[in-house]
C-alpha positions as CSV (number, residue, x, y, z in Angstrom):
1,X,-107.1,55.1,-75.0
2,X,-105.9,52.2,-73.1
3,X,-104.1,49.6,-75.0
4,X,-105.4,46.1,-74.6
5,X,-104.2,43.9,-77.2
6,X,-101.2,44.0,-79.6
7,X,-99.3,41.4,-82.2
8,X,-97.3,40.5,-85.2
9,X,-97.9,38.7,-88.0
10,X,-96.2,35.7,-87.9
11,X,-95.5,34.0,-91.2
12,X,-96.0,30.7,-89.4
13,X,-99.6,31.2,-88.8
14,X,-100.6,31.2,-92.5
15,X,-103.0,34.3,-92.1
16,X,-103.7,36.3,-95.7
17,X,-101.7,39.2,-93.9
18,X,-98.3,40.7,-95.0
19,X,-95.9,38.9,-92.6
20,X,-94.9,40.8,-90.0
21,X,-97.8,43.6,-89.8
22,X,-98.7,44.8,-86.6
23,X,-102.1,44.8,-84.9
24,X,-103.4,47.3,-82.2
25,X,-106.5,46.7,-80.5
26,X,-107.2,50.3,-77.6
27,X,-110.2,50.9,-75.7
28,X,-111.5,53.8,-73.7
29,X,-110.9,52.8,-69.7
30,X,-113.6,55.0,-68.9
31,X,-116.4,54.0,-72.0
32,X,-116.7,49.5,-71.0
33,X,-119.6,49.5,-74.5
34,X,-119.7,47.5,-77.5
35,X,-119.4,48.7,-81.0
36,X,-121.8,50.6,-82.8
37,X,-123.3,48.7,-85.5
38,X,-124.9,51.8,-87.1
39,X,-122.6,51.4,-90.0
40,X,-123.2,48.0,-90.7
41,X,-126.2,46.2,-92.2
42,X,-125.0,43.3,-93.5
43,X,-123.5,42.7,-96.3
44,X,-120.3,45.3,-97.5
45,X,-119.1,48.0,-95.6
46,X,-119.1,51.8,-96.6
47,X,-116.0,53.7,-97.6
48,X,-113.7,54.5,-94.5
49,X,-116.7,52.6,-91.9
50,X,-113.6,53.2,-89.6
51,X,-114.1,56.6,-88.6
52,X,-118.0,55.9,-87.9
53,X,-117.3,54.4,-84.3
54,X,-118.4,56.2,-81.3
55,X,-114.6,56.8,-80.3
56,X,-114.4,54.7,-77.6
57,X,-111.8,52.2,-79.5
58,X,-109.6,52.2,-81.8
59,X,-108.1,49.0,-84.2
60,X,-105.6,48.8,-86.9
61,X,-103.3,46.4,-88.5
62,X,-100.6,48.2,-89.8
63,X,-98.3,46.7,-92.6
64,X,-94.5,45.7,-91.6
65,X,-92.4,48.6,-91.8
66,X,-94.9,51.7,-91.8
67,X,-94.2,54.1,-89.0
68,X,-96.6,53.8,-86.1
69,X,-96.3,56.4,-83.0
70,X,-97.3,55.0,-79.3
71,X,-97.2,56.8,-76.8
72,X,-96.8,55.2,-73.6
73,X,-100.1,55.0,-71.5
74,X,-101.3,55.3,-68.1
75,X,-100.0,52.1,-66.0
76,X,-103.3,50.9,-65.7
77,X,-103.0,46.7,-67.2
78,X,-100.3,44.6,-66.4
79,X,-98.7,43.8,-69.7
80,X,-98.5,40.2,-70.5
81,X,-96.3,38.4,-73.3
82,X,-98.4,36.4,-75.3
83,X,-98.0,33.0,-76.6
84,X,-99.4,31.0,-79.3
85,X,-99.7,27.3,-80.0
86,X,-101.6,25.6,-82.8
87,X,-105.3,24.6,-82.4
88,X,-106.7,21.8,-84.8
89,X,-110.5,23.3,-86.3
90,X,-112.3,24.0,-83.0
91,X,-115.8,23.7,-83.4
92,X,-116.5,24.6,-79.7
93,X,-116.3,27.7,-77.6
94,X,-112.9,28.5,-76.1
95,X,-113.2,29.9,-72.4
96,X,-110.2,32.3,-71.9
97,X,-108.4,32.4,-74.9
98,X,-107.6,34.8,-77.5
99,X,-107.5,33.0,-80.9
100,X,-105.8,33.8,-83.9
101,X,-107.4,33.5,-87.3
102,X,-109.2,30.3,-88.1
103,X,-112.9,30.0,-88.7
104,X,-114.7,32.3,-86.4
105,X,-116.9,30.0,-83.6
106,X,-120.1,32.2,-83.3
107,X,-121.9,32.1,-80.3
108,X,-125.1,33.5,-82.1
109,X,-125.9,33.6,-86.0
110,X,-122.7,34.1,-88.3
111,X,-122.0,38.0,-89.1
112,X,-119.8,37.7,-92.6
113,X,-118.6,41.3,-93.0
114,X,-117.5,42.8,-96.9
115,X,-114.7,45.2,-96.4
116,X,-115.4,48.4,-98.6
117,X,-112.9,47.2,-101.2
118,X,-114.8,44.2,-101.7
119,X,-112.6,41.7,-100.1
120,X,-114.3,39.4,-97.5
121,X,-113.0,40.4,-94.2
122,X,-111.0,37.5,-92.6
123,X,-110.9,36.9,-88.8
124,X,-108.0,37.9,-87.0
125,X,-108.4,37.4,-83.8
126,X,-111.6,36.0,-81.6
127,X,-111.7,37.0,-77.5
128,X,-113.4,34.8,-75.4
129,X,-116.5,36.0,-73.9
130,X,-115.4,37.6,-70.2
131,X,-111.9,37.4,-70.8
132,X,-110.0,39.5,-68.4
133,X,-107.1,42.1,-68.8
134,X,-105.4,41.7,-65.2
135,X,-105.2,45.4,-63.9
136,X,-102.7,47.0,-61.7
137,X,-103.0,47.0,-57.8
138,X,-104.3,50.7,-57.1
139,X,-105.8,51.1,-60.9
140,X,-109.5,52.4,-60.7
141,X,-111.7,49.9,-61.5
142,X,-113.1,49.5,-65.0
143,X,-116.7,51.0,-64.8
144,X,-119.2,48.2,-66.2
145,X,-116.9,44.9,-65.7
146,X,-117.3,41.6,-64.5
147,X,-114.4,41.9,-62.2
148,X,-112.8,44.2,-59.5
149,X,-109.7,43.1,-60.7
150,X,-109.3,42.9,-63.9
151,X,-110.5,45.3,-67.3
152,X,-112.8,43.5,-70.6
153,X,-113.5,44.4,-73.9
154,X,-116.8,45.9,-75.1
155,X,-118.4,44.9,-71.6
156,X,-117.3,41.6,-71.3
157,X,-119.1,40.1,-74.7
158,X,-117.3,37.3,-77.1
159,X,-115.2,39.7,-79.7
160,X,-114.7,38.9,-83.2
161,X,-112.0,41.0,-84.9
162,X,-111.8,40.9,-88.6
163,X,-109.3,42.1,-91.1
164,X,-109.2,43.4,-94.6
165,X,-106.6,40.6,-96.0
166,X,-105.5,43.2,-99.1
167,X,-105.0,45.6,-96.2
168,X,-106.5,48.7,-98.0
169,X,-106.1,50.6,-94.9
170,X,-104.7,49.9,-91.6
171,X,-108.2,50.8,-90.1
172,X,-109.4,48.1,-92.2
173,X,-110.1,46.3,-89.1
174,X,-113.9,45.6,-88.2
175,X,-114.9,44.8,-84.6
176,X,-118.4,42.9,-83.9
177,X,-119.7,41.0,-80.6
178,X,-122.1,38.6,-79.3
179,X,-123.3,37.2,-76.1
């Protein structure tokens, strides 16, 4: 698994998670697909819906302080420090940007999502459709992307990432996309 995303928390951002929890967003270089919807169909999820993926990814958000083991990966994307600023309600599609929380903008019909607890999932981060992940000179190429040069998510489609906000479970994390 190749990670592609990672955060904290930050208190300042006035998300419904514990401050400071840390969220981890891996793919398979090798498996460019979108998630499996076979254990969704609308309205709440199943117990533990995490471990019905296909495998090819892997998200949690893990609260401040629990112990997390990473092990360092292959030096396939150039890591990048991220940084945030404040958006007003955007009520338009963002080209190349990763958003944090907010109101999710859908590109197709809204997909509300129930966590298994009962809580409605909030959105924790949205990745703009064909966003890249710069890769690093004499990494393979990503099978199935739009670029040479640079690794997606889930084939390239607009990703919605949503969060349990009473954190039941780290893998309380549910991954949809459109395009």
């Amino acid at each position: 698994m190749l990670l592609f995303l990672q955060f904290d928390i930050d208190p300042r951002w006035s998300m419904p998670f514990e401050d400071g929890s840390h969220f981890l967003l891996f793919m398979c270089p090798l498996c460019n697909e979108i998630p499996s919807f076979a254990a969704y169909s609308g309205g709440q999820l199943s117990g533990d819906y995490w471990s019905r993926t296909e495998g090819h990814y892997f998200a949690c958000l893990s609260k401040a302080g629990s112990s997390e083991s990473i092990r360092l990966a292959e030096a396939i994307l150039i890591a990048k420090e991220l940084f945030f600023e404040p958006l007003k309600d955007v009520a338009e599609h963002l080209p190349d940007t990763i958003r944090l929380g907010g109101e999710p903008f859908w590109l197709q019909e809204p997909e509300p999502v129930i966590c298994s607890c009962g809580s409605n999932m909030v959105l924790i981060s949205q990745i703009a459709e064909n966003y890249g992940f710069d890769k690093q000179p004499g990494a393979p190429e990503q099978p199935d992307s739009f670029s040479a040069n640079q690794y997606c998510l889930f084939l390239g489609n607009e990703v919605y990432i949503f969060a349990c906000p009473r954190q039941c479970d780290s893998r309380a994390v549910w991954v949809t996309v459109q395009g």
